[in-house]
C-alpha positions in Angstrom: 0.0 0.0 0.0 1.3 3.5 -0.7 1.9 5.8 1.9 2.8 9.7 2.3 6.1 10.4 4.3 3.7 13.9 5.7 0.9 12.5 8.2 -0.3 13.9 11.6 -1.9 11.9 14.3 -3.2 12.3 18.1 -4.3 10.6 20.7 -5.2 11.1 24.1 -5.7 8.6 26.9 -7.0 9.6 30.7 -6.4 7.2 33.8 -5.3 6.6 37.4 -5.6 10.5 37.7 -3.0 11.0 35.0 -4.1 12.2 31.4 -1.4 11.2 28.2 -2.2 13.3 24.8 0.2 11.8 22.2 1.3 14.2 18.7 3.3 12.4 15.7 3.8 14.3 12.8 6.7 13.6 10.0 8.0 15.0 6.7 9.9 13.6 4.1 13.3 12.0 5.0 15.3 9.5 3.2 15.5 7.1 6.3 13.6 6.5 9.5 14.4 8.8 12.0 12.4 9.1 14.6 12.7 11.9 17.7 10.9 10.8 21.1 10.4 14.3 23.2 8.5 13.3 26.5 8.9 14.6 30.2 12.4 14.0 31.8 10.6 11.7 34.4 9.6 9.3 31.7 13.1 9.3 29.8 13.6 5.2 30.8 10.5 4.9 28.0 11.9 6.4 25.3 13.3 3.6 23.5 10.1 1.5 24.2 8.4 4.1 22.1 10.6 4.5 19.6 10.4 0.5 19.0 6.8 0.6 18.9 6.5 3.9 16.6 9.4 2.2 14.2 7.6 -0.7 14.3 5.0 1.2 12.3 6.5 3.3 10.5 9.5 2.8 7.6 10.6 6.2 6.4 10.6 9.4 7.3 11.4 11.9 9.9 8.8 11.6 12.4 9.0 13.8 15.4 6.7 12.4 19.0 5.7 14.9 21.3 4.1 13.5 24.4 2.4 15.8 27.3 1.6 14.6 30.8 -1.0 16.2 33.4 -1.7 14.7 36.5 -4.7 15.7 39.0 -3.8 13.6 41.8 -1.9 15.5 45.2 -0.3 12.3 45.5 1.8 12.8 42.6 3.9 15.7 44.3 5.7 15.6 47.3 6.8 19.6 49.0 9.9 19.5 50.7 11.6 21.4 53.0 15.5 22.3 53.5 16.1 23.2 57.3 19.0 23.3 57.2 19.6 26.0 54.5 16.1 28.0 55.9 18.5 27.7 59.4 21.7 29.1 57.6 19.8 31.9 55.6 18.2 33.0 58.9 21.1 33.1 60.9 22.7 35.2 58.2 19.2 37.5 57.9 19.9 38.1 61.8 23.5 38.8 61.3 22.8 41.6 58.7 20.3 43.1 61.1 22.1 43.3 63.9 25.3 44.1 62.6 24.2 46.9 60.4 20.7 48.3 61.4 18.5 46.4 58.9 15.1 45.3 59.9 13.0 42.6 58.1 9.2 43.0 58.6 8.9 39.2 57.6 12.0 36.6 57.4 10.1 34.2 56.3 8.8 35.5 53.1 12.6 36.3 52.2 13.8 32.8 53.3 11.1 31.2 51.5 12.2 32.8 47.8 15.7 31.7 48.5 16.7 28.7 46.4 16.2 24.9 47.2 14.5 25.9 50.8 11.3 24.9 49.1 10.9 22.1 46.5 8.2 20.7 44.8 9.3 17.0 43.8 7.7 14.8 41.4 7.1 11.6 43.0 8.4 8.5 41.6 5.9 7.1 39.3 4.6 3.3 39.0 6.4 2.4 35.5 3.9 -0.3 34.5 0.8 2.5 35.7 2.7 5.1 33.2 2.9 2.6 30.4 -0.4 1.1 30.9 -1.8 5.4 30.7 0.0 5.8 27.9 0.0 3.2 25.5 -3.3 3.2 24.1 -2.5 7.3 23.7 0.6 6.3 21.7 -1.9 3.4 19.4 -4.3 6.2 19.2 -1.6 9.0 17.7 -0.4 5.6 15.3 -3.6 4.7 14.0 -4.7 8.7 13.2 -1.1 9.0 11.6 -1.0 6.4 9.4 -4.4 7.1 8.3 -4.0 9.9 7.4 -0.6 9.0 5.6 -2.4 6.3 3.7 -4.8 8.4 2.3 -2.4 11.1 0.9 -0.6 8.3 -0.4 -3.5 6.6 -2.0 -3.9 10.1 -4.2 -0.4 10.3 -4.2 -0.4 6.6 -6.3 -3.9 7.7 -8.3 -2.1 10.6 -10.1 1.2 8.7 -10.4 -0.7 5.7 -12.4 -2.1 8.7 -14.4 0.9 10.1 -15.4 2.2 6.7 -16.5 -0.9 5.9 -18.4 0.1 9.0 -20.3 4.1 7.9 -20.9 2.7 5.2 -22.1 0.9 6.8 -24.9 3.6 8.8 -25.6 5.9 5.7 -25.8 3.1 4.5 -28.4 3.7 7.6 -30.3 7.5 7.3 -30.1 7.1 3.4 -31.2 4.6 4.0 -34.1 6.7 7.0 -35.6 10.0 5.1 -35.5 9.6 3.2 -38.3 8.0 6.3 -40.6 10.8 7.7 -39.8 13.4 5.7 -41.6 10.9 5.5 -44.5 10.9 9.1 -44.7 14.8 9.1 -44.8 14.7 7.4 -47.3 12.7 8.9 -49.8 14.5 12.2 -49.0 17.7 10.6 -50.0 16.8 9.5 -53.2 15.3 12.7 -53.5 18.4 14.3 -53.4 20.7 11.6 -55.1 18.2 12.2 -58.3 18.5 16.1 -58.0 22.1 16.1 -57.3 22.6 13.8 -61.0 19.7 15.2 -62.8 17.4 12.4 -62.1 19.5 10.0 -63.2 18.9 5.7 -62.0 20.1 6.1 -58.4 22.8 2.8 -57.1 19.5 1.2 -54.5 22.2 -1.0 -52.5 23.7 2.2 -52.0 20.8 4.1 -50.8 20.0 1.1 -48.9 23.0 0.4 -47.2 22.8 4.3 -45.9 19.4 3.5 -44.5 20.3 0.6 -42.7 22.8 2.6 -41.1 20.4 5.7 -40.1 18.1 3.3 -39.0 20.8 1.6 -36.5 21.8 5.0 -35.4 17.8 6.0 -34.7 16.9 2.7 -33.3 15.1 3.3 -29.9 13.0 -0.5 -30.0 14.8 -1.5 -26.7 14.2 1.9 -25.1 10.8 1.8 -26.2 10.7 -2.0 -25.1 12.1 -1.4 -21.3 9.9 1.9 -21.1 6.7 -0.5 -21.0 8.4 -2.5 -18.9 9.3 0.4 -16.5 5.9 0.8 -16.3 4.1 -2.5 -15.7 6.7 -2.3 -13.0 5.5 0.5 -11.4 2.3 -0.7 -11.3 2.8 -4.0 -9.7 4.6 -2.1 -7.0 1.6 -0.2 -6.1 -0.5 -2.6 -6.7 1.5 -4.9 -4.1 -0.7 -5.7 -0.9 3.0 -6.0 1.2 3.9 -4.1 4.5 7.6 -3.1 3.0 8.7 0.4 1.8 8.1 0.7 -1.9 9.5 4.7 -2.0 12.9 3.6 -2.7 11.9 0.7 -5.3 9.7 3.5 -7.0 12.6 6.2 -6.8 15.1 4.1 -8.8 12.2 2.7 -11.0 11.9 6.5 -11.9 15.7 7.1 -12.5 15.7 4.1 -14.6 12.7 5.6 -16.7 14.4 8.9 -17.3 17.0 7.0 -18.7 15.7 5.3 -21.5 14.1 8.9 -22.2 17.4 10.9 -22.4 18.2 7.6 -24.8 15.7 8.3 -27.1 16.1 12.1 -27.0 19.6 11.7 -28.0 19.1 9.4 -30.7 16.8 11.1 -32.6 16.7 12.3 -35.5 12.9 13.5 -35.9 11.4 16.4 -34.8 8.1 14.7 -33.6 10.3 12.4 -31.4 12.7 15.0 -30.1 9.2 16.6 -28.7 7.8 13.5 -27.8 10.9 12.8 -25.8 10.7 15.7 -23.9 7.3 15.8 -22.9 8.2 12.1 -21.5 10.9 13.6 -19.4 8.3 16.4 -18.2 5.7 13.3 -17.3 8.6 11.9 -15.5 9.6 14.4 -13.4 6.7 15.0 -12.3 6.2 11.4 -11.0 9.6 11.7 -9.7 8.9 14.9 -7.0 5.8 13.0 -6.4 7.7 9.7 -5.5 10.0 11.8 -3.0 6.8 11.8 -0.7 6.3 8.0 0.0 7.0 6.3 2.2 
């Protein structure tokens, strides 16, 4: 199945207290790279998600954003320093006494201080956290690639509709080959008869000049692996396998251009030359649109 390397997926999940909303989005990357960006208390689960997102997806560069809220008191723990609050008082009384400074409340100026007062996140159940967040993270995965499938699935309807029109200009190329030749060879006996004032013309000759403008112009295996290009591409897309087909489609392409710079080069027609080029056109566009899947 053809899928887009761009896609966007949530999911949210609420339990034990504790809500999980789960973002994936991605853009177009040549391999799978994958960034996990999650609280610094969950760090241990990063590479369990990033196996279960890869897991899903092939290619592309796919960024996870995951956001906790909690609504349970239990989930913080205050804590005091007495120590420091002790020191910075004893320093507080020191500055008073010594040089006439008075402090209508100490312990508004103690509490500001840093690390007197801490607010501590307390140590969370790791098979509660997982159990929260997983069906967030299947949620996000099941929006995402949904969405990625259906931009794919346009994605591969315009593709087979460029290559349905190759094709017909690969039955142009193939059906004006052969007039072509013909056509050279009328023109030189044309000229052979005006050049000796329509005197009998030496028809090995002429023939033997033909055979080689007609090996020179020749474009029946270009023509031959161009419909073979394409009854490639189509199987591809029309494969009902899990694997990346991006990269079988991108070199597919390359391998298309090819045979069209071929026949560009070798001819010797204007109608051809044309033809040619408008194949090239058809094939570049199919090849910025091939960038995009997966």
């Amino acid at each position: 199945m053809a899928r887009s390397m761009t896609g966007y997926g949530k999911g949210e999940n609420e339990a034990y207290s504790r809500r999980f909303t789960v973002e994936i989005k991605s853009v177009n990357h040549r391999y799978n790279d994958i960034t996990v960006k999650l609280p610094r208390f969950m760090n241990y689960l990063e590479d369990k998600i990033r196996k279960a997102v890869s897991k899903k997806i092939l290619r592309g560069k796919t960024d996870v954003y995951i956001n906790f809220e909690t609504f349970s008191e239990d989930d913080v723990c205050i804590k005091l320093n007495e120590h420091l609050a002790k020191a910075y008082l004893e320093k507080l009384d020191f500055l008073e006494s010594s040089y006439g400074i008075s402090s209508r409340s100490k312990l508004d100026l103690v509490a500001k201080f840093p690390e007197v007062i801490t607010a501590e996140k307390v140590e969370e159940d790791g098979d509660v956290i997982w159990e929260t967040l997983e069906p967030a993270l299947n949620m996000a995965l099941c929006n995402f690639i949904s969405m990625r499938e259906t931009e794919g699935e346009a994605l591969k309807g315009d593709i087979l509709l460029k290559a349905e029109k190759i094709k017909s200009i690969t039955d142009l190329i193939k059906e004006r080959s052969p007039v072509v030749v013909e056509e050279y060879r009328q023109r030189l006996t044309s000229r052979l008869e005006e050049l000796f004032d329509k005197a009998p013309v030496d028809e090995q000759r002429i023939a033997a000049e033909v055979v080689i403008f007609a090996d020179k112009s020749c474009v029946d295996e270009e023509i031959t692996r161009m419909y073979s290009h394409i009854e490639q591409l189509k199987q591809i897309f029309n494969s009902n396998g899990e694997e990346s087909i991006g990269r079988k489609l991108d070199f597919l392409v390359q391998e298309m251009n090819r045979e069209a710079n071929t026949t560009s080069s070798k001819s010797n027609d204007i109608t051809i030359t044309k033809a040619a080029i408008e194949l090239k056109t058809e094939i570049e566009k199919i090849r910025e649109q091939v960038q995009n899947i997966e």
